[in-house]
N, C-alpha and C positions, 0 to 999 in steps of 0.2 A: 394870246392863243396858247393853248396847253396842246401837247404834244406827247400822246404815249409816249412811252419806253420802248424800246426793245423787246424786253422781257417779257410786256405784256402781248406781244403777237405771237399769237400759236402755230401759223401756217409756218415752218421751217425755210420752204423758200423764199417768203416773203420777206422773213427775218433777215436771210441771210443775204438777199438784193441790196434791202434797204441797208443796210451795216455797210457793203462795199459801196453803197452810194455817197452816205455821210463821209467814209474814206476817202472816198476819191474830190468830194467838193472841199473836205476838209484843205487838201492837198495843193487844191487850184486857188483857195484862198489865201494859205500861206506861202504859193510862190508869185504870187502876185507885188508888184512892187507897192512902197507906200505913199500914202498921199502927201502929194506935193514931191516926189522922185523924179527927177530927170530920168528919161530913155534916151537911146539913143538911135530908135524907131517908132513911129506910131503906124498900125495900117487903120485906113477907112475907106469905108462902104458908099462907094457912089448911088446916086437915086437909080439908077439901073443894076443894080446888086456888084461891079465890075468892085474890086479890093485892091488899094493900093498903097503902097510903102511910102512913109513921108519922113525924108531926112533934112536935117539942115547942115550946112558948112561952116567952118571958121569965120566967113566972112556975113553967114548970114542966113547966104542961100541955099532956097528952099530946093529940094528934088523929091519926085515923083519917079516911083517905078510903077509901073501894073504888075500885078501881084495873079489878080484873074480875074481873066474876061469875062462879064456876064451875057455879051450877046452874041 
């Protein structure tokens, strides 16, 4: 898929949207850790939308915080 330019959008606002948009994904891309990184958190999304913290221990174990409530 081809992808204008920049350059080639005339509406100034639109231009200047999209530019802080690329900025800012650019941003969330490169703070993102690399594949295959350990954390030392993951959150996930229950089938009821509810988010929660998943750590593990020295010895193994697993812990669960709720992070937020969905219902």
């Amino acid at each position: 898929m081809k992808l204008v330019t920049p350059e080639a959008i005339k509406d100034e606002a639109t231009k200047s949207y999209l530019l802080r948009l690329v900025k800012q994904l650019s941003g969330a891309f490169d703070s993102r850790p690399a594949q295959n990184t350990g954390t030392g958190e993951l959150l996930l999304v229950s089938p009821n939308g509810s988010v929660y913290s998943v750590k593990v221990d020295d010895a193994g174990v697993l812990q669960t915080t709720l992070k937020y409530n969905a219902s």
